[in-house]
C-alpha positions as CSV (number, residue, x, y, z in Angstrom):
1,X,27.8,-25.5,-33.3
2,X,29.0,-25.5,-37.2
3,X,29.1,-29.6,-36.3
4,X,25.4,-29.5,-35.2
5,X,23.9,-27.5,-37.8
6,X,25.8,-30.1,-40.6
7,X,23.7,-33.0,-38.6
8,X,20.4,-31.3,-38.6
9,X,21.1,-30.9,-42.3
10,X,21.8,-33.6,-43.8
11,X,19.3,-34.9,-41.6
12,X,16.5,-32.9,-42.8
13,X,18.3,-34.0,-46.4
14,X,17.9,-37.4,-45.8
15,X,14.6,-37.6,-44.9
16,X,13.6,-35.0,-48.1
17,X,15.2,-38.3,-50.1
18,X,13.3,-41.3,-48.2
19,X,10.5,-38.9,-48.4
20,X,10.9,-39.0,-52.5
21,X,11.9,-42.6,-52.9
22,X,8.5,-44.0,-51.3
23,X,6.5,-41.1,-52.9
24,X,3.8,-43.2,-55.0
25,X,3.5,-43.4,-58.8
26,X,0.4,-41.9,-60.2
27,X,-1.4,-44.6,-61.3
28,X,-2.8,-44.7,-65.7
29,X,-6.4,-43.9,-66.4
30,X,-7.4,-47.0,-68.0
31,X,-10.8,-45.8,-68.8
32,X,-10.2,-45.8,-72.6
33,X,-8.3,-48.9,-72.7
34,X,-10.9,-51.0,-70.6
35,X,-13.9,-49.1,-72.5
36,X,-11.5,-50.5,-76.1
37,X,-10.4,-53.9,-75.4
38,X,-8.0,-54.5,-78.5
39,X,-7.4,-57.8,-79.9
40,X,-5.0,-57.0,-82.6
41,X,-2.3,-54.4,-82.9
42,X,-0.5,-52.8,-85.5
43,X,3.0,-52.0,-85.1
44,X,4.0,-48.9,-87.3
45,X,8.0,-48.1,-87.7
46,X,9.1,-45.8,-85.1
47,X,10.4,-42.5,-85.3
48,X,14.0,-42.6,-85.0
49,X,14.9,-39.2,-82.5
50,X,18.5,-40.9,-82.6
51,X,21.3,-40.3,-84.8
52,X,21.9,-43.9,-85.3
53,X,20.3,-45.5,-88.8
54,X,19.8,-49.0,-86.7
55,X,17.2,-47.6,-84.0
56,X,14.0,-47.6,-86.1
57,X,14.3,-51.3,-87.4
58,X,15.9,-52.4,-84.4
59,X,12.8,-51.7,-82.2
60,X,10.4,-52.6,-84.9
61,X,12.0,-56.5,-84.3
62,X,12.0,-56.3,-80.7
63,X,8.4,-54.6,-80.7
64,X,6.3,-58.2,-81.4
65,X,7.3,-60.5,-78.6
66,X,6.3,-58.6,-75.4
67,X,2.8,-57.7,-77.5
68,X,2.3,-61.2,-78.9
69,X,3.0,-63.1,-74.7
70,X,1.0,-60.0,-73.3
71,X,-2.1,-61.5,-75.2
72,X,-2.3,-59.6,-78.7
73,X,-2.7,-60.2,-82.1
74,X,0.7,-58.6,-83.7
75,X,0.2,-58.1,-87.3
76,X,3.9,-59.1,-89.2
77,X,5.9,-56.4,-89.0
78,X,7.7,-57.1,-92.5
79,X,4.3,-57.8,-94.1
80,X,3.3,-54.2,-93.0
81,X,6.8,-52.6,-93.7
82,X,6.6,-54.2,-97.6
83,X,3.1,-53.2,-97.6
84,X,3.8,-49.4,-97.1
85,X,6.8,-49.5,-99.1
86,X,4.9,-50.9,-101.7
87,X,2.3,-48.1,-101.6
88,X,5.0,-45.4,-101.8
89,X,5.8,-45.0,-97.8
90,X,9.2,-45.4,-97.2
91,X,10.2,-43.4,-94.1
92,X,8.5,-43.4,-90.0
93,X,7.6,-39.5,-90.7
94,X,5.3,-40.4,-93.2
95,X,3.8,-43.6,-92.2
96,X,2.9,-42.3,-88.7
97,X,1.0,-39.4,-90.3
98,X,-1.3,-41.9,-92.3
99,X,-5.0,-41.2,-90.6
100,X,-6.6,-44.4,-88.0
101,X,-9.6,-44.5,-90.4
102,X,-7.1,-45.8,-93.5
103,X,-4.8,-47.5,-91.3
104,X,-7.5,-49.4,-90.4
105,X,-9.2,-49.8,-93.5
106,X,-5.8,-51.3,-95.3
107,X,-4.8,-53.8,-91.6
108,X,-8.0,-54.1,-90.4
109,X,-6.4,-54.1,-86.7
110,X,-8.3,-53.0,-83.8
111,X,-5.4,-50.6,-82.7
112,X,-2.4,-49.4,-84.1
113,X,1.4,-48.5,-81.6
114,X,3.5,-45.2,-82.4
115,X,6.9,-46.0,-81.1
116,X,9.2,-43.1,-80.8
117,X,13.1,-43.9,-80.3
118,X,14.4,-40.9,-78.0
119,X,17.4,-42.4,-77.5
120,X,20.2,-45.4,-79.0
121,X,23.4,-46.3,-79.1
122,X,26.9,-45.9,-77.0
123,X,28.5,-43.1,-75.4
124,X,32.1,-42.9,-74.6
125,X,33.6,-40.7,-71.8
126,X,37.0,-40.9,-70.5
127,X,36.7,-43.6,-68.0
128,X,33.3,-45.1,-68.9
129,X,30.8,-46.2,-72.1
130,X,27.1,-46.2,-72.0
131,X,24.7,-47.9,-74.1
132,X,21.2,-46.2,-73.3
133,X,17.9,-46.8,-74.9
134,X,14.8,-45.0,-74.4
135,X,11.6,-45.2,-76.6
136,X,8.2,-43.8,-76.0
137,X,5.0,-45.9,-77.1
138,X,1.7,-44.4,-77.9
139,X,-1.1,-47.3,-78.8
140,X,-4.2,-46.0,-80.9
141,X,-7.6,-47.0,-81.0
142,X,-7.8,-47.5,-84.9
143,X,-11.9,-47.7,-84.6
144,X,-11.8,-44.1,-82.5
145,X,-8.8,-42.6,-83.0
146,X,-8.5,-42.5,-79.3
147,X,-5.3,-42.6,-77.1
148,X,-5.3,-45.9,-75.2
149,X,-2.5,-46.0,-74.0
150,X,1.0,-44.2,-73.4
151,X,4.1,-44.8,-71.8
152,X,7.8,-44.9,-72.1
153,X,10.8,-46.5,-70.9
154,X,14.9,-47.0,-70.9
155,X,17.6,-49.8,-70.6
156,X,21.3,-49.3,-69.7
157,X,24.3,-51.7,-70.4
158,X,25.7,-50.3,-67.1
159,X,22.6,-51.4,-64.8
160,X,23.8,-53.1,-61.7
161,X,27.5,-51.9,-62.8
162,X,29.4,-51.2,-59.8
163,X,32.5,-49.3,-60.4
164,X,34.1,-49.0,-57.1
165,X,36.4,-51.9,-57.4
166,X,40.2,-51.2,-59.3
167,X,40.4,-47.8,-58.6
168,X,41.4,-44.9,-62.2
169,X,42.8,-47.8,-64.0
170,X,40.5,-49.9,-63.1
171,X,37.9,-47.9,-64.3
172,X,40.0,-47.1,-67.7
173,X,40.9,-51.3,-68.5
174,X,37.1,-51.8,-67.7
175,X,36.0,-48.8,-70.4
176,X,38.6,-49.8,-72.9
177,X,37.1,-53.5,-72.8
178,X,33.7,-52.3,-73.1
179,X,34.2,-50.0,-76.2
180,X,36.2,-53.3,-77.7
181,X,32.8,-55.2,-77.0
182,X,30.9,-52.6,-78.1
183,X,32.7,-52.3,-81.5
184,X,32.9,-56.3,-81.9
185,X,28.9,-56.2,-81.8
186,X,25.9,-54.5,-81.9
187,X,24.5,-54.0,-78.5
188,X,22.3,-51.7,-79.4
189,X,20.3,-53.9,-80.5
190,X,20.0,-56.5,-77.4
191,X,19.9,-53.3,-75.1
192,X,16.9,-52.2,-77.4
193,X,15.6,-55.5,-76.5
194,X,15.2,-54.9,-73.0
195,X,13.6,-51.5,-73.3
196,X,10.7,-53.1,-75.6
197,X,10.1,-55.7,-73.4
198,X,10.1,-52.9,-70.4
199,X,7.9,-50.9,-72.3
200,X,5.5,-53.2,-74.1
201,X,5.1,-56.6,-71.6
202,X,2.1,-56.4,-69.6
203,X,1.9,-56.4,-65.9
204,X,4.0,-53.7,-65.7
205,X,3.2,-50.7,-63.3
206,X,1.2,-48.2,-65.5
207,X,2.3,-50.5,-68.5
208,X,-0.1,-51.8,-71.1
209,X,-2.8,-54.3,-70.2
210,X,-3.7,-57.9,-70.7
211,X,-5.0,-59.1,-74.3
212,X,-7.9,-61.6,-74.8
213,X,-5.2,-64.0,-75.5
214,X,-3.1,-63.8,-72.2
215,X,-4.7,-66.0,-69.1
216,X,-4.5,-62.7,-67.5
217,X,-7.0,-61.3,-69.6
218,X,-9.4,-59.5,-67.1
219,X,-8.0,-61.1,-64.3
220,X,-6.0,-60.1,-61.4
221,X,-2.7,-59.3,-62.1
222,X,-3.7,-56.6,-64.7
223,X,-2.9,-53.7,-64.2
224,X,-5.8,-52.0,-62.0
225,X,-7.0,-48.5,-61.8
């Protein structure tokens, strides 16, 4: 009887899971972003909510490429950075809090991306390292001060890991070699990398739409409400 009532469980259990797994993603009102149509975007230097010093600038470099093939204008990011510094703004906090109206007085962009690093860096546990990566993006009608967009989105050095091979000292070579790699060089940075391009390439499910520049660009393939 006990044997029965485990079956009907994990039963009901497993169809709660495939029940969740093809559960559909609410889809991103688009309304503002179609109604905005940006050409040219201004990235700002993200909030670091890490405590590594690397995150900000890290993402800022990544932050250009995914914008730029997605069809937009991407003002130079070092242009902009000297340009704040040179008018007194040296830190994320302070830039971010600068007002659409001057930002787009001083660029002259159509929109402006607030990038906030949640996450960055490596984590060490016994038998395992992690290096996670998880930013949010905000993009900014400079024109409107409307919210055109918003999404977020995180990259793992141990996707498509599988750790079922070697056994405990399997598992404890494998972490040792990955903190030595992790010391050696800055992943970081190329795991940062993947979350920019996750979170800023268009095309993406709920991700940011087409540019004029892209052949996409009002086409199918964007995004769709």
């Amino acid at each position: 009887m006990k044997q029965l009532i485990s079956i009907k469980w994990l039963a009901l259990v497993a169809g709660f899971l495939l029940l969740s797994g093809c559960a559909t993603q609410a889809k991103y009102d688009y309304s503002a972003f179609r109604e905005s149509r940006p050409a040219s975007i201004l990235v700002l230097p993200p909030l670091n909510g890490s405590p590594d010093v690397n995150a900000t600038y890290s993402m800022l470099s990544h932050a250009t490429l995914p914008l730029a093939e997605s069809g937009y204008y991407v003002l130079p990011v070092t242009l902009v950075d000297e340009t704040f510094k040179q008018n007194g703004m040296t830190t994320p906090a302070d830039i971010h809090q600068v007002s659409a109206s001057k930002l787009r007085e001083i660029f002259g962009a159509d929109a402006a991306l607030y990038i906030n690093v949640r996450q960055y860096g490596t984590t060490y546990a016994i038998v395992m390292s992690e290096t996670r990566v998880t930013a949010e993006g905000r993009l900014v009608d400079l024109r409107s001060g409307k919210t055109l967009w918003e999404g977020s989105a995180t990259a793992s050095s141990n996707e498509g890991n599988n750790n079922s091979g070697g056994g405990l000292v399997g598992l404890l070579v494998k972490a040792v070699v990955s903190q030595i790699i992790d010391s050696l060089s800055n992943r970081g940075h190329a795991i940062a990398g993947m979350t920019s391009n996750r979170l800023l390439a268009a095309g993406r499910p709920n991700g940011i739409l087409y540019g004029p520049r892209s052949p996409h660009y009002l086409k199918e393939g964007s995004p769709t409400p």
